[in-house]
matplotlib code that plots the C-alpha trace (Angstrom):
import matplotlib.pyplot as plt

x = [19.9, 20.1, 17.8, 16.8, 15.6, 13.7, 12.3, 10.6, 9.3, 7.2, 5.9, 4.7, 3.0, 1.4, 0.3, -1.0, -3.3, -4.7, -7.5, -8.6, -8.2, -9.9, -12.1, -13.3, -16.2, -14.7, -11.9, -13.7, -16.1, -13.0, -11.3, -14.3, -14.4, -10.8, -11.2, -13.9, -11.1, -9.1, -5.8, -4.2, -6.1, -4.8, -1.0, -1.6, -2.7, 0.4, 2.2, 0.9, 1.6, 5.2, 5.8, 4.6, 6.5, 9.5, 8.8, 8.0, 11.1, 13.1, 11.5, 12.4, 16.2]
y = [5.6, 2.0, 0.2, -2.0, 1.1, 2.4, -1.3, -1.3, 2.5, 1.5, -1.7, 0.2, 2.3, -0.2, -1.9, 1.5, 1.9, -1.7, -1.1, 2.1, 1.1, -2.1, -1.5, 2.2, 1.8, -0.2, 1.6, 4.9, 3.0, 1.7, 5.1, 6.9, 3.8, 4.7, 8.7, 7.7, 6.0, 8.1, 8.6, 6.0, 3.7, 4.7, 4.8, 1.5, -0.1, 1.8, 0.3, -3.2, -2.7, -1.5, -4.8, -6.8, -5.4, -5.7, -9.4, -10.0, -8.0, -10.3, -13.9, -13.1, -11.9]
z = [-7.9, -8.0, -10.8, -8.7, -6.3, -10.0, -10.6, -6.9, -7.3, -10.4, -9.1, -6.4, -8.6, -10.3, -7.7, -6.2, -9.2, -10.0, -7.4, -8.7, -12.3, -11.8, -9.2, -9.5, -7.2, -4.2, -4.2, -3.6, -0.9, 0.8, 0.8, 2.4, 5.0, 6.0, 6.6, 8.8, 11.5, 13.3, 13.2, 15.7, 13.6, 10.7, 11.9, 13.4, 10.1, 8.6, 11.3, 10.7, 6.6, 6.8, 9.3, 6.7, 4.1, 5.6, 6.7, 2.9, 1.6, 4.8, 3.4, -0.2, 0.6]

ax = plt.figure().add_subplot(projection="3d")
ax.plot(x, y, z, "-o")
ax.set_aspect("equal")
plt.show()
């Protein structure tokens, strides 16, 4: 595996956990908000995050 591919798997894991870590209490308010949508909602919002990811990852390269 490249390092590169390592370097971009730990970010993501640090971003995953500044909200919880940071913000324990809106993070858990914000995670019982999102069970309550169903799950077309949910994929679109997936949908919607990986497109924006990708058009980030695009700008930068």
């Amino acid at each position: 595996m490249s390092q590169e591919w390592l370097i971009a798997m730990g970010l993501f894991l640090v971003f995953e956990g500044l909200m919880p870590a940071l913000f324990p209490k809106v993070w858990k308010r914000t995670m019982s908000e999102a069970i309550k949508n169903s799950d077309n909602q949910l994929r679109i919002i997936g949908i919607i995050s990986m497109l924006i990811g990708l058009a980030w990852i695009y700008w930068v390269i």
